[in-house]
C-alpha positions in Angstrom: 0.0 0.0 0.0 1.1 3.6 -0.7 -1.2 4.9 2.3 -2.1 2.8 5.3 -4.3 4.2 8.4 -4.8 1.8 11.0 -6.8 2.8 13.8 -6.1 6.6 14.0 -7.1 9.2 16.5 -7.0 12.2 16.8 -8.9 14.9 19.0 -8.7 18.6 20.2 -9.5 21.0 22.5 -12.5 23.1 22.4 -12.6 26.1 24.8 -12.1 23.5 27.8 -14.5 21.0 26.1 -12.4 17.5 24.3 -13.3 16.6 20.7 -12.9 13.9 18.9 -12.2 14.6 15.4 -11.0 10.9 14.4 -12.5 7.8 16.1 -10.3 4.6 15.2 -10.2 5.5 11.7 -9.0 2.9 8.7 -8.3 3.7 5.6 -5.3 2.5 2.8 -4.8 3.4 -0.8 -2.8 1.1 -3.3 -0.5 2.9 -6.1 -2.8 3.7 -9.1 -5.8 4.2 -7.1 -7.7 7.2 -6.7 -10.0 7.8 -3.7 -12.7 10.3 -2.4 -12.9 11.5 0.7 -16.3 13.1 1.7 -18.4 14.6 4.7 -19.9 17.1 6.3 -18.1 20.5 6.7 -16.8 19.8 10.3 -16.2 16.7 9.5 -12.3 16.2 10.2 -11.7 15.4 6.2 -9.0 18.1 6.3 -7.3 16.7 9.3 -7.2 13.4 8.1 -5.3 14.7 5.4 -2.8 16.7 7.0 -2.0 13.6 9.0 -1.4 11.6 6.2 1.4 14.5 5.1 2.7 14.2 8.4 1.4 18.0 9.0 0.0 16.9 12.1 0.3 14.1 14.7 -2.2 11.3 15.6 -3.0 10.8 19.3 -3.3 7.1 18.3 -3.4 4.5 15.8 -0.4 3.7 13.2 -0.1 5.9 9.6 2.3 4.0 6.9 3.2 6.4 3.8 5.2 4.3 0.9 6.4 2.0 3.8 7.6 4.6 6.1 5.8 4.6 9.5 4.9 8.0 10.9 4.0 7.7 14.2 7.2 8.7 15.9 9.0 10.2 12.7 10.9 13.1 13.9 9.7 16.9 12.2 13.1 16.5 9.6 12.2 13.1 8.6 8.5 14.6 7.9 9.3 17.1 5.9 11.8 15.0 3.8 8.6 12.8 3.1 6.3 15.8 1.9 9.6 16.8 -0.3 10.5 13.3 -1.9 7.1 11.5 -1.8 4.0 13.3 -1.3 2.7 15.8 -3.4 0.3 18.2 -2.0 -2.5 20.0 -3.8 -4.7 23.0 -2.1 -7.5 24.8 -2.5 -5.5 28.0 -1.8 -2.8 27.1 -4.6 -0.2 28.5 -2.2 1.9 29.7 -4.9 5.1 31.3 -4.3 4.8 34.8 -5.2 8.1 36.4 -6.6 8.9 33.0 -8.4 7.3 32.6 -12.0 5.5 29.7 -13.4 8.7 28.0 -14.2 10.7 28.5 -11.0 7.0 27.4 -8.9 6.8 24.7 -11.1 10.1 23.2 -10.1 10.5 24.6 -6.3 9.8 21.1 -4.8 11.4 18.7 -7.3 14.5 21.1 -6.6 14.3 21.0 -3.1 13.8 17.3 -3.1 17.3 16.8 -5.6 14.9 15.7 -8.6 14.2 18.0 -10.5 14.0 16.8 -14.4 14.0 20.0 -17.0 12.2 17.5 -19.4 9.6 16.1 -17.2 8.9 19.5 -16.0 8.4 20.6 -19.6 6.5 17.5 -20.5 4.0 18.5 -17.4 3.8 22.4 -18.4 2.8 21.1 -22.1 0.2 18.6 -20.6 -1.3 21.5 -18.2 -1.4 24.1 -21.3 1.1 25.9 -19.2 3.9 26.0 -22.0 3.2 29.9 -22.7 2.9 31.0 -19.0 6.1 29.7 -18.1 7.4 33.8 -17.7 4.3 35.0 -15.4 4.2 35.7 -12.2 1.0 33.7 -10.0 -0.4 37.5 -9.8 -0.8 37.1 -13.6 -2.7 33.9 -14.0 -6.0 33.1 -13.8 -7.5 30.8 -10.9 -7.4 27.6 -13.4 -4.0 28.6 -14.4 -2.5 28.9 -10.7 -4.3 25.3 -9.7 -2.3 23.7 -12.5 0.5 25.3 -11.6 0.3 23.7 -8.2 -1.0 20.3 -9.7 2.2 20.5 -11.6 4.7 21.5 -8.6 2.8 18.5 -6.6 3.6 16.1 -9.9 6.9 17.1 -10.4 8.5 15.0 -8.0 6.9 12.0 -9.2 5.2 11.6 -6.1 3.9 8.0 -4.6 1.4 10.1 -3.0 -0.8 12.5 -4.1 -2.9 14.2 -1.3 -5.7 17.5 -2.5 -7.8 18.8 -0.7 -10.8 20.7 -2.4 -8.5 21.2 -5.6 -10.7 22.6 -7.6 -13.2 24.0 -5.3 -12.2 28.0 -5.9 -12.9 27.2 -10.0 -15.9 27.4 -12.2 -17.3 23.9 -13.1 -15.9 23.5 -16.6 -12.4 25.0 -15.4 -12.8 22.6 -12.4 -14.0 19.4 -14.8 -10.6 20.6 -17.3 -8.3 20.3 -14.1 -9.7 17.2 -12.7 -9.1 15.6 -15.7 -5.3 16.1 -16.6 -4.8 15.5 -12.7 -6.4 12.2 -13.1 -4.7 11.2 -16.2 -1.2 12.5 -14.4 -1.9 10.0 -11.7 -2.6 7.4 -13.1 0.3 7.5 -15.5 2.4 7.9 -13.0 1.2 5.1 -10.7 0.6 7.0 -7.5 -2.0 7.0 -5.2 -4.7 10.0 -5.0 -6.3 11.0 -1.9 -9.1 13.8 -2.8 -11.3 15.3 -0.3 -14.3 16.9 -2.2 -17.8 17.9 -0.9 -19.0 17.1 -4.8 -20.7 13.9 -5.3 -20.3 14.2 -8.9 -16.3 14.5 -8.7 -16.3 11.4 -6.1 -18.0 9.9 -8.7 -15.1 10.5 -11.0 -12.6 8.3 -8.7 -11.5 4.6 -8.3 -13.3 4.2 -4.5 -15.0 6.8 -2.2 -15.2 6.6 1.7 -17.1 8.9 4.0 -16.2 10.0 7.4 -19.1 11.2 9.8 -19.0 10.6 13.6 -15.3 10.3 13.1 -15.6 6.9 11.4 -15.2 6.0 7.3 -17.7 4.3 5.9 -17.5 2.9 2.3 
């Protein structure tokens, strides 16, 4: 598996009062597959996420990313996974402002020593980025800027691809164009896609989708 949650918790406080976010939560996700993750707004999708980047600890339970176990992982070793093997993907873009299209393309395969010129190319052609490699985030639109980050997330070849919302700040048929080159990417390059969406129709679009409510998935 390229994502294995076994039993996770994970719960905080509320102006005195304990919440559980996560209640014994299992989940895993084999290379090539693509899963939704749905729920209620609330819900702890987003957490669950940032747990599986290694963003955030569980109180309890066991998460396994490409074989690597991240329950007592120190922060360096962390942030070496989200550099060499997941890709990340928001619904904020989180662009790097006084880098242009090319340099925010290849900021994290550069930072993880692997960045490719041609693969990066290869990606800007297949995102209809080739033209826009000289602007500056400021200068695109939002459709433009979310491949841009599709593309930085991508560039590493990553085993694991982790969005959340990706294209919930575009219009539908910008949204339906960047769902699917991000799904072709993926599953050419054989890794495995965790999306949270509140969109039935785009869970619909994946391999699998699980729903969390009460803190529990449920197929």
């Amino acid at each position: 598996m390229i994502l294995s949650l076994t039993g996770v918790g994970k719960a905080y406080e509320t102006g005195g009062t304990r919440v559980e976010v996560l209640r014994g939560v299992d989940l895993s996700v084999g290379p090539g597959e693509t899963v939704a993750l749905t729920g209620e707004s609330g819900s702890g999708k987003s957490t669950l996420l940032h747990l599986c980047a290694g963003l955030d600890r569980a109180d309890s339970g066991r998460i396994e990313v490409a074989g690597q176990d991240l329950t007592d992982a120190p922060d360096p070793r962390l942030a070496a996974l989200r550099r060499q093997t997941v890709g990340l993907v928001f619904q904020q873009f989180n662009l790097i402002p006084s880098l242009d299209v090319a340099a925010n393309l290849a900021f994290q395969a550069r930072l993880a020593g692997r960045h490719d010129p041609d693969w990066i190319a290869a990606l800007a052609s297949r995102l209809g980025l080739s033209a826009l490699m000289s602007r500056y985030p400021e200068q695109l639109s939002g459709g433009q800027q979310q491949r841009v980050a599709i593309g930085r997330a991508l560039a590493i070849r990553p085993a694991l691809l982790l969005a959340d919302e990706p294209t919930g700040n575009l219009d539908e048929a910008t949204g339906d164009a960047v769902m699917d080159l991000m799904l072709e990417l993926v599953s050419e390059a054989g890794a495995g896609l965790l999306m949270v969406t509140h969109s039935p129709r785009l869970a619909a679009r994946l391999g699998r989708r699980v729903h969390l409510a009460g803190g529990r998935l449920a197929a």
